[in-house]
C-alpha positions in Angstrom: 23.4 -7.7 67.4 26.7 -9.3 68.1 28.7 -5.7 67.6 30.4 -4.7 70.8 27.6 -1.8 70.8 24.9 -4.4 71.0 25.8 -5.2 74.6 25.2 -1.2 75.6 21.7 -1.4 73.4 20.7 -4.5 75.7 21.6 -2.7 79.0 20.0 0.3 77.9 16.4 -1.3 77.2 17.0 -3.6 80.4 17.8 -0.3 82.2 14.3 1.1 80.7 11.7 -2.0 81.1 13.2 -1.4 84.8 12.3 2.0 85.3 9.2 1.5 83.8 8.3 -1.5 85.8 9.6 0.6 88.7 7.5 3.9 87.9 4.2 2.2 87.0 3.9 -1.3 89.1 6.0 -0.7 92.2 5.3 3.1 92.7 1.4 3.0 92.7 2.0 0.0 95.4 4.3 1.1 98.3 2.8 -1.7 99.9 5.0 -3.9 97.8 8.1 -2.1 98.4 7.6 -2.4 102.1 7.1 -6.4 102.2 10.2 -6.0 100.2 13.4 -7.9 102.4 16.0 -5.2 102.7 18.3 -6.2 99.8 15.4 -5.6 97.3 14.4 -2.4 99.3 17.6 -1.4 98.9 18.0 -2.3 94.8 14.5 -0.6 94.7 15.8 2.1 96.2 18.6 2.7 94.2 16.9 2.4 90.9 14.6 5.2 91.7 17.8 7.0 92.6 20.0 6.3 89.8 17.6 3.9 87.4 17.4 7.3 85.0 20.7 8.2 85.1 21.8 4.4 84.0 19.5 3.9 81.1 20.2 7.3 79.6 24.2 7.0 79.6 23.6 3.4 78.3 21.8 4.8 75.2 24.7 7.4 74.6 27.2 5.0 74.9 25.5 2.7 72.0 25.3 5.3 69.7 28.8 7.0 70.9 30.6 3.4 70.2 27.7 3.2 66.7 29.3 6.2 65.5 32.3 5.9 65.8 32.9 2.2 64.6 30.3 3.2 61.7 30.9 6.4 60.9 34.2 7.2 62.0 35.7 9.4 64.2 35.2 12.8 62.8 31.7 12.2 62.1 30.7 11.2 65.6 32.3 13.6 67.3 31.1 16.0 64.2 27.3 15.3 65.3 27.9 14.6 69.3 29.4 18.0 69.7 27.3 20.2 68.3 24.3 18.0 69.7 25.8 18.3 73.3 26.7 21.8 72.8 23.5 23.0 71.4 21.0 21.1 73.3 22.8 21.9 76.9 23.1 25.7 76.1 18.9 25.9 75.0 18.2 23.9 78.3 20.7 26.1 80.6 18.6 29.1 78.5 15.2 27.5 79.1 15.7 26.2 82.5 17.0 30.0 83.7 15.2 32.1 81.3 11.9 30.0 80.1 13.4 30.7 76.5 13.1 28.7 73.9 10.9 25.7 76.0 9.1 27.5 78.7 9.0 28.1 82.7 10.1 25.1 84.1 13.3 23.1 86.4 14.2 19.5 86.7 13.9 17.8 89.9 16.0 15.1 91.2 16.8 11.6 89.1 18.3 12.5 86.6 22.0 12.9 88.2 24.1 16.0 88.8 23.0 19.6 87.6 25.4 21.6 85.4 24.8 25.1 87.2 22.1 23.2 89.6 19.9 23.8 86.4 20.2 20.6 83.7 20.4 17.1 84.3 24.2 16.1 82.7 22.1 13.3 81.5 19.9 15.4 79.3 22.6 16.5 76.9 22.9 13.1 76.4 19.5 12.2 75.3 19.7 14.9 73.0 22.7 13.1 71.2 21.7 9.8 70.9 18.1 11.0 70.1 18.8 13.3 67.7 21.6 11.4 65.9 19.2 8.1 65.4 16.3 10.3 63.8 18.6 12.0 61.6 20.7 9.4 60.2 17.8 6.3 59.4 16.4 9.7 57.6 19.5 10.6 55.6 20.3 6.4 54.8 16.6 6.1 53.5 16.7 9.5 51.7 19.9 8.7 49.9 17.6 6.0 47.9 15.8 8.9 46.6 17.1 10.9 42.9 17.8 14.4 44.9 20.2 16.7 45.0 22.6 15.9 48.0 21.6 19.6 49.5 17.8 18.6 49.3 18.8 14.8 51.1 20.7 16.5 53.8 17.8 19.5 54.2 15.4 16.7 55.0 16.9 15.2 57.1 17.2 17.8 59.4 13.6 18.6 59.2 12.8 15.3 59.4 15.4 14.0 61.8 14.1 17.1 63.9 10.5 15.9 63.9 11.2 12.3 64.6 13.1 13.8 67.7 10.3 16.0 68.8 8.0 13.3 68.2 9.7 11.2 71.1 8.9 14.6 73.3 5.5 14.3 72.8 5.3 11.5 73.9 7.3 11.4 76.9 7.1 14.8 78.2 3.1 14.5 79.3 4.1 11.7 81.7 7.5 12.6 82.5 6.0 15.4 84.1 3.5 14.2 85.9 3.9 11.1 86.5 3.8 9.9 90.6 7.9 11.0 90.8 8.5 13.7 88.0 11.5 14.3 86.8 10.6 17.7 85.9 7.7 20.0 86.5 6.1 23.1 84.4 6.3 26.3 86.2 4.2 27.9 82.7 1.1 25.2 82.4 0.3 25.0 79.2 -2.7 23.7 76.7 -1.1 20.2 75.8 -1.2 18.2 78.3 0.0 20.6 81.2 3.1 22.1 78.5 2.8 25.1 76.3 3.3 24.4 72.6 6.4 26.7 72.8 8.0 23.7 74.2 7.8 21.7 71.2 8.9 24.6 68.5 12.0 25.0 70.9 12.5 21.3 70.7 12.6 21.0 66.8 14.4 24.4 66.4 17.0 23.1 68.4 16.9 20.1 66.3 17.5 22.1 63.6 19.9 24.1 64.8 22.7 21.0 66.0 21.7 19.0 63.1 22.4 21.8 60.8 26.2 22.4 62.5 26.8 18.7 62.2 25.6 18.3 58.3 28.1 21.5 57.6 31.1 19.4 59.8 29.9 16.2 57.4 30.1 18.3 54.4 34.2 18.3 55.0 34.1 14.3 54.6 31.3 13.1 53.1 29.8 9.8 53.6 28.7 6.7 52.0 25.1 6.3 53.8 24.3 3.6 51.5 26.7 1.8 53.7 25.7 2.4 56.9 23.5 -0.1 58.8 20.5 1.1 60.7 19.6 -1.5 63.1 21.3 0.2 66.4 19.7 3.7 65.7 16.1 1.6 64.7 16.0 0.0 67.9 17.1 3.1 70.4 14.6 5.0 68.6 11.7 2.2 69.0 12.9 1.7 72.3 12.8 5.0 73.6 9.8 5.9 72.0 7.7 2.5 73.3 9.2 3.8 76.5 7.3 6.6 76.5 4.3 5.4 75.1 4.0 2.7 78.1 4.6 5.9 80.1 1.8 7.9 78.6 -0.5 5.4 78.5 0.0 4.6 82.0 -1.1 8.3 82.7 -4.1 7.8 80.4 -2.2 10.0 77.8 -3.9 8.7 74.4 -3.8 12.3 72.1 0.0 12.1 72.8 0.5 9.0 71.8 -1.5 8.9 68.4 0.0 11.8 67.8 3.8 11.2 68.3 2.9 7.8 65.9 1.5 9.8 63.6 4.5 12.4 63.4 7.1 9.9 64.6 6.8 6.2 64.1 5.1 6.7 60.6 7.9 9.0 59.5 10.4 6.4 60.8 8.7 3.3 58.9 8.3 5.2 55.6 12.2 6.5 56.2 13.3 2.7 57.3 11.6 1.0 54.1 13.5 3.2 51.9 16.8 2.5 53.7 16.2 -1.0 52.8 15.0 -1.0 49.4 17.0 -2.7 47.1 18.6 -1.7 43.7 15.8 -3.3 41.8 13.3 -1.6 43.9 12.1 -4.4 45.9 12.2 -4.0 49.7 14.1 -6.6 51.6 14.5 -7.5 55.2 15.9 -5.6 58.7 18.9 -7.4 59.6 17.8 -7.3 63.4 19.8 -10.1 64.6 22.8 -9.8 62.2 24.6 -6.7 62.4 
C-alpha cells in the first residue's frame, strides 16, 4: 500500500468507520453528543454534514489516481466517463421521472444537487464502484481459455452484479436508517424498495460498462498485468460498510444475499486473478503494491 493512491484508500475507509461510528453509536445517543465540549460538538456536527460527502470523493480519488497510474490515461478516463455520464443521466431520469429505479429524491448529506435532484457525489460512487467490480472480473477472467469477446461479456455481467450487489446491501439502511440520505416515494417488497430498483441498477451497469469495454477495444490491455489490491479493498470496504449498516437496521436477507451475489462472486473472481501459470493459487499482495 505504499502507492501514492494508498494514502486516498486509507482516508477513505477512515472517512467510512467514521460515519459508521457516527450513524450507529452517536446518533441513537444524542445524549452523548450533548455532554460533548463544543469542539467535538462541533467536529460531530460537521461529519454528519459533510462525513458522506468526504468518504465518497476519497474512494473516487483512489480509483481516479489507480487508473490512471495502472491503466493509463485513456483507459481511465475511457471507463470514468461513460460511468459518470451514464450513471448521473439514469439518476437525473429516476430521481424526476421514477424511470429506471423508482419514485424517490435524496435528502441532504450527500453535498450539492446537480438540478436540485442528485447528489454530485453519487456519480462518483458509481465510478469507483463500478470500475472495481468490473476490472478484478476481467483480471481473473483473463486466466480463463475464452475468447476475448466472451472475457469482456462477463465481465460486464459480472462486474454489473458485483456492483448491484453493494446496492443491496446498502440501500435497505441507507434509506431508513435514523438520518436517510434518501427516502422511497414508491415502497416497495424488498425491504421498503421495489425490485425495479435493482434491474435499473445492473442495466445501468451494463450499459456504462459496455461504452467503456468498446473505448478499451481501441487500446487493449494487458490485465495479466494489472494489480488488484486497490479495487479488492474499496470493494470489501464499501461493501462491509454496508453490511455494518444493514445489520445495524436488523437487515439480515440483504446481507446474505448481497454475499451470496457479491462477495462470493468477488472471491471466486479474485482467486483466479491470482492463480499462477502452473495453476497453483498464490498470495494477495495486500501490503506490497
Amino acid at each position: 500500500m505504499r502507492e501514492k493512491e494508498g494514502y486516498f484508500f486509507i482516508g477513505h475507509i477512515l472517512a467510512m468507520f467514521f460515519g459508521l461510528a457516527g450513524l450507529l453509536l452517536v446518533l441513537p445517543h444524542p445524549e452523548f453528543v450533548a455532554n460533548l465540549p463544543p469542539i467535538g460538538q462541533s467536529a460531530f456536527s460537521w461529519s454528519m454534514i459533510g462525513g458522506g460527502v468526504v468518504y465518497m470523493i476519497l474512494g473516487w480519488a483512489t480509483i481516479a489516481l489507480f487508473a490512471y497510474r495502472k491503466l493509463g490515461l485513456w483507459h481511465w478516463l475511457g471507463f470514468m466517463i461513460p460511468a459518470l455520464g451514464i450513471s448521473l443521466t439514469s439518476e437525473l431520469l429516476g430521481t424526476s421521472t421514477g424511470f429506471p429505479f423508482g419514485d424517490y429524491h435524496y435528502l441532504s448529506g450527500l453535498g450539492y444537487k446537480i438540478s436540485g435532484l442528485v447528489p454530485f457525489t453519487i456519480p462518483l460512487s458509481w465510478f469507483y464502484l463500478g470500475f472495481c467490480g468490473y476490472i478484478i472480473t476481467r483480471v481473473g477472467l483473463e486466466k480463463l481459455s475464452l475468447p476475448s469477446s466472451v472475457k469482456d461479456l462477463g465481465a460486464i455481467i459480472f462486474g454489473s452484479l458485483l456492483l448491484t450487489s453493494w446496492d443491496f446491501v446498502l440501500d435497505p439502511a441507507m434509506s431508513q436508517t435514523s438520518m436517510p440520505f434518501w427516502l422511497w416515494d414508491q415502497p416497495g417488497a424488498f425491504f421498503g424498495m421495489p425490485y425495479q430498483n435493482f434491474i435499473g441498477w445492473f442495466g445501468t451497469g451494463v450499459v456504462f460498462m459496455s461504452v467503456a469495454t468498446i473505448v478499451w477495444r481501441f487500446k487493449p490491455l494487458d490485465f495479466n498485468k494489472i494489480p488488484l489490491t486497490i479495487p479488492i479493498g474499496v470493494y470489501i470496504g464499501n461493501f462491509t460498510f454496508a453490511m455494518v449498516m444493514s445489520i445495524g437496521a436488523n437487515f439480515y436477507i440483504p446481507v446474505l444475499l448481497g454475499i451470496f451475489t457479491g462477495i462470493l462472486p468477488l472471491v471466486i473472481f479474485v482467486s483466479l486473478a491470482y492463480k499462477s501459470e502452473s495453476g497453483n493459487s498464490i498470495g494477495l499482495p495486500f501490503l506490497s503494491q
